[in-house]
C-alpha positions as CSV (number, residue, x, y, z in Angstrom):
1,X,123.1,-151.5,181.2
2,X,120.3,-151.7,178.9
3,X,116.9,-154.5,179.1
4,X,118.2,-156.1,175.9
5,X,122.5,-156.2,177.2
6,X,121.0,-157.7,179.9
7,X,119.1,-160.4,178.3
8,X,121.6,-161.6,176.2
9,X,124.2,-161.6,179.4
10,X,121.7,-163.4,181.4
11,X,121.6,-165.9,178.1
12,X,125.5,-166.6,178.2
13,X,125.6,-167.4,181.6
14,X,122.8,-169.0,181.8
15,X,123.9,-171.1,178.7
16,X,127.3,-171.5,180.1
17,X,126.3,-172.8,183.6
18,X,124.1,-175.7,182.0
19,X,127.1,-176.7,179.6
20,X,128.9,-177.1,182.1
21,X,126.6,-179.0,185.2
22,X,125.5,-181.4,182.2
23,X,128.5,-181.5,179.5
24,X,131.1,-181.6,182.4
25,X,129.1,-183.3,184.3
26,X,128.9,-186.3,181.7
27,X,132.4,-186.4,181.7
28,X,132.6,-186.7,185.5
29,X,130.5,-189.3,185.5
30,X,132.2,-191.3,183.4
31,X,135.7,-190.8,184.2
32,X,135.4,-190.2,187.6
33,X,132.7,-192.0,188.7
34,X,133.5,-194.9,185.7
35,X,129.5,-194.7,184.6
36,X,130.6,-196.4,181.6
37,X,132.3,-199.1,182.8
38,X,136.7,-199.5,182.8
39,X,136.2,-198.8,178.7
40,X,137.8,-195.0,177.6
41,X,136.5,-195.2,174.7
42,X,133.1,-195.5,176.1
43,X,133.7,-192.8,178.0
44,X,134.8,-190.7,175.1
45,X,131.9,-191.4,173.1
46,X,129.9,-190.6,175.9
47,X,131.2,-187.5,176.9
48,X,131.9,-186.2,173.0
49,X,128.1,-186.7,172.5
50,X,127.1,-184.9,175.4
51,X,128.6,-181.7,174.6
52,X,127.5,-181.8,171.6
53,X,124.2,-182.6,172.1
54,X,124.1,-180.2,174.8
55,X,125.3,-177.2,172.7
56,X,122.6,-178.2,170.0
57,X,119.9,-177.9,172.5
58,X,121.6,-173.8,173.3
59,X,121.9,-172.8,170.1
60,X,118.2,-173.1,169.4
61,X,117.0,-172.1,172.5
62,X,119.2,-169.3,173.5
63,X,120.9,-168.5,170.1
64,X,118.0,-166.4,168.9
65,X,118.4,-164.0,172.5
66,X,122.4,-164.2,172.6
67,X,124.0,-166.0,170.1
68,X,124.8,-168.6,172.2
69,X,128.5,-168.2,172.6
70,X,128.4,-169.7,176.1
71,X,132.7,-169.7,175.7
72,X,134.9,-167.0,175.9
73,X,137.1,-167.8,172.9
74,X,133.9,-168.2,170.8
75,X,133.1,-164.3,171.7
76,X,137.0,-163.7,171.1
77,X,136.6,-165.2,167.7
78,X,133.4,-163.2,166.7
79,X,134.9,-159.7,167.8
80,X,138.0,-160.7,165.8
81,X,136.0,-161.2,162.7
82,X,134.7,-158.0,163.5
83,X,131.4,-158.9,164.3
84,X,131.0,-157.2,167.8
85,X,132.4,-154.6,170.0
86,X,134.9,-154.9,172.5
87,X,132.6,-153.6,175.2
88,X,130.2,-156.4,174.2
89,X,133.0,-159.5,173.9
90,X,134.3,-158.1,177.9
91,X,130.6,-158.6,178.9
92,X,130.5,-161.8,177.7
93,X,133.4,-163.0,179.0
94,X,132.2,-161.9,182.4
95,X,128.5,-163.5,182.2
96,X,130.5,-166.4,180.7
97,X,133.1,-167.1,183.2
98,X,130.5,-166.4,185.9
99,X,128.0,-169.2,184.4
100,X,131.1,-171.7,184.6
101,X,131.7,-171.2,188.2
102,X,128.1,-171.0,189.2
103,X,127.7,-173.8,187.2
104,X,131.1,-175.6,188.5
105,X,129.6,-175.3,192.0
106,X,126.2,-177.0,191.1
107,X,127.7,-179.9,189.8
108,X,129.8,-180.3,193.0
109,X,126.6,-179.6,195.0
110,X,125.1,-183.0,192.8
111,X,127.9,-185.3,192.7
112,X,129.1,-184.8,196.4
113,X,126.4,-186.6,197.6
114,X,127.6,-189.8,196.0
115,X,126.9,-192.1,199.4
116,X,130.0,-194.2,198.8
117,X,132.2,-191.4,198.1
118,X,134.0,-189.2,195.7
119,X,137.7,-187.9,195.2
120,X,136.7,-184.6,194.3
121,X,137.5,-184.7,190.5
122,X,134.8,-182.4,188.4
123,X,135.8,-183.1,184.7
124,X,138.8,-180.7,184.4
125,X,141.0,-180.9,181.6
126,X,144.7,-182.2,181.9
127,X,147.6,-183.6,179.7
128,X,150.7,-185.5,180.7
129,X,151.8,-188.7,182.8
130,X,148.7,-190.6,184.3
131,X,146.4,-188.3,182.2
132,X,144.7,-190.5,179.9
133,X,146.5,-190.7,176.7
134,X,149.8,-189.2,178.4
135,X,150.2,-186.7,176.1
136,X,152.7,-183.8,176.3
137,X,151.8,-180.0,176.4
138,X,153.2,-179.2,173.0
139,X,150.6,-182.3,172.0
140,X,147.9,-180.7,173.9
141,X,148.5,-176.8,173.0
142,X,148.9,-177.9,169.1
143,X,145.5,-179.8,169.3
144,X,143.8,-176.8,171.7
145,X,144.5,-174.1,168.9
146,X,143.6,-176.1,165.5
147,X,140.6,-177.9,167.1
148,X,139.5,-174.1,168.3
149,X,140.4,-172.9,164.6
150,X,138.0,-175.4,163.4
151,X,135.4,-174.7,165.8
152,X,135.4,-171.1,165.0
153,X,135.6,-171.6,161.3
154,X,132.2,-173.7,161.9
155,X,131.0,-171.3,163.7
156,X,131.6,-168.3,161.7
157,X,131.1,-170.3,158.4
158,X,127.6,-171.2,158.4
159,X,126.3,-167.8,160.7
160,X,127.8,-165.8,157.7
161,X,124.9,-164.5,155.2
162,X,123.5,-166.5,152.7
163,X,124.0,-169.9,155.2
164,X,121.4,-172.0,156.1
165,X,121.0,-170.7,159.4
166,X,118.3,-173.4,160.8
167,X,121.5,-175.9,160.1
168,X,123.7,-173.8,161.8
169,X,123.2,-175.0,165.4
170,X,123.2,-178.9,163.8
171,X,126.8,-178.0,162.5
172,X,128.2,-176.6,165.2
173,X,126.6,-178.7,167.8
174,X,128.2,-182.1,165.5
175,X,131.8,-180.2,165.0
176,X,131.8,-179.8,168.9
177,X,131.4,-183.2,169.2
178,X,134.0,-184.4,166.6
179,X,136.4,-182.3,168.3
180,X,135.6,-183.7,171.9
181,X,135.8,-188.0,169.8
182,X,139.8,-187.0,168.6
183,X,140.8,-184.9,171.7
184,X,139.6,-185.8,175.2
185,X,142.4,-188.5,175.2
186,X,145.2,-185.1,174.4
187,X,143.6,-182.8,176.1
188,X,140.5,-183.4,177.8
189,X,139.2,-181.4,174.7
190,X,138.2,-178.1,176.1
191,X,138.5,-175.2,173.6
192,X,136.8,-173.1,175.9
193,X,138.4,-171.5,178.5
194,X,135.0,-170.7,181.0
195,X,134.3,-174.9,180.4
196,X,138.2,-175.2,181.9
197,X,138.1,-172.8,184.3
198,X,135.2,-173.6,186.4
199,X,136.2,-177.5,186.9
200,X,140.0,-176.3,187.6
201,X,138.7,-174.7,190.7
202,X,137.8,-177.9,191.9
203,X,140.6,-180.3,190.4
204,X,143.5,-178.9,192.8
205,X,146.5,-177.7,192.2
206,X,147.2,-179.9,188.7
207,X,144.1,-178.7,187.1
208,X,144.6,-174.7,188.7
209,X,148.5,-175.2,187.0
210,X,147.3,-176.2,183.5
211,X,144.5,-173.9,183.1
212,X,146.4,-171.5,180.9
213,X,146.9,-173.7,178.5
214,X,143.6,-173.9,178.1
215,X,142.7,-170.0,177.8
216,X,146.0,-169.0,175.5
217,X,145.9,-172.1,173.0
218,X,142.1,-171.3,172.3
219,X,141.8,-168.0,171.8
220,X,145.1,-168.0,169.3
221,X,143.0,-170.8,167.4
222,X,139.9,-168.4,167.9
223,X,142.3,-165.1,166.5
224,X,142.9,-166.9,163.1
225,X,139.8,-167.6,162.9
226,X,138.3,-164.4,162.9
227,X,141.1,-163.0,161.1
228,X,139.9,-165.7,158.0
229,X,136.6,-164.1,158.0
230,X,137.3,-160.4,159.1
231,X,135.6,-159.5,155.8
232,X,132.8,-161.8,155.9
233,X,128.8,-159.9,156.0
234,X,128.1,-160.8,159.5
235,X,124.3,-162.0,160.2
236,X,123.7,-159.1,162.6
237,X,125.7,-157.4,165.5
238,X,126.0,-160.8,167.5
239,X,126.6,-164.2,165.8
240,X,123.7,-166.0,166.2
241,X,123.9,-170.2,166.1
């Protein structure tokens, strides 16, 4: 592996193990540990805004080394579009589902020292009876693909030449967080199967059970995406945010 590979793999996990200790970690502390009070909307608001404020905060910092892809369907999308290798995308799906575990165990690490307890939740993603909204999975997959869709069009939209690229980590950081406001109640609004998979590990069997939803639905939102701009002029070899 070569000094610059290695960088940008260091990047994605890295990148992938904050999102999820202070994104999931929002979330977790106010569903789980009710931060914000009995209100779900609060919580949603909350929770939506930390993810998105959170991805802003990568995609300046780390977008310039690695893109800042820091989601496996995100890298899915980019190689679709034809933007970078296969040998690359496997890479990053390997830093990138590393980051979420490392990161998964961190957050247990924090939140386990609660002094008046804690049920061992972590912020995973869920659908169906007792799940917030109670939503179906044919609600949840549906919402999972186009919300990824849109993510990636976002994504691959404003990195294409001749976009403003200092916006581009605004955009995406703000489409994030839309998505996170209309889904958490369907879904738990993941659209990135690394954020899903590190929680699961913790959320027993339910979460562990679910957790392909969560890596099929995105990355067939993530496919059409890429297939939309397959022609696009790329900004270089790795989409940058």
């Amino acid at each position: 592996m070569d000094a610059a590979l290695g960088r940008r793999l260091f990047a994605e996990f890295l990148g992938t193990a904050l999102l999820v200790i202070f994104a999931v970690g929002t979330a977790t502390l106010s569903f789980g540990f009710k931060l914000t009070g009995s209100s779900v909307s609060a919580g949603v608001v909350t929770t939506a805004l930390a993810f998105g404020l959170v991805l802003v905060a990568l995609a300046y910092t780390l977008g310039p080394i690695s893109g800042c892809h820091v989601n496996p369907a995100v890298s899915f999308g980019v190689y679709v579009a034809g933007r970078m290798s296969v040998a690359d995308m496997l890479s990053y799906w390997v830093a990138q589902v590393l980051g979420a575990i490392v990161g998964a165990v961190v957050l247990y690490l924090i939140l386990s020292g609660k002094a008046q307890g804690w049920n061992g939740g972590l912020g995973q993603n869920g659908w169906g009876a007792g799940y917030l909204g109670e939503y179906n999975t044919l609600s949840a997959f549906v919402f999972e693909a186009v919300a990824t869709f849109l993510f990636l069009v976002t994504i691959l939209g404003v990195t294409q030449k001749g976009s403003p690229s200092m916006l581009a980590g605004l955009a995406i950081g703000l489409t994030l967080t839309a998505i996170h406001l209309a889904g958490i109640p369907v879904s738990g609004s993941s659209v990135n199967p690394a954020r899903s998979l590190g929680p699961a590990l913790f959320g027993g069997a339910t979460a562990l059970s679910q957790l392909w939803l969560y890596i099929v639905a995105p990355c067939i939102g993530a496919a059409l995406a890429g297939l939309l701009f397959r022609d696009g002029a790329p900004l270089d070899a790795n989409t940058k945010m």
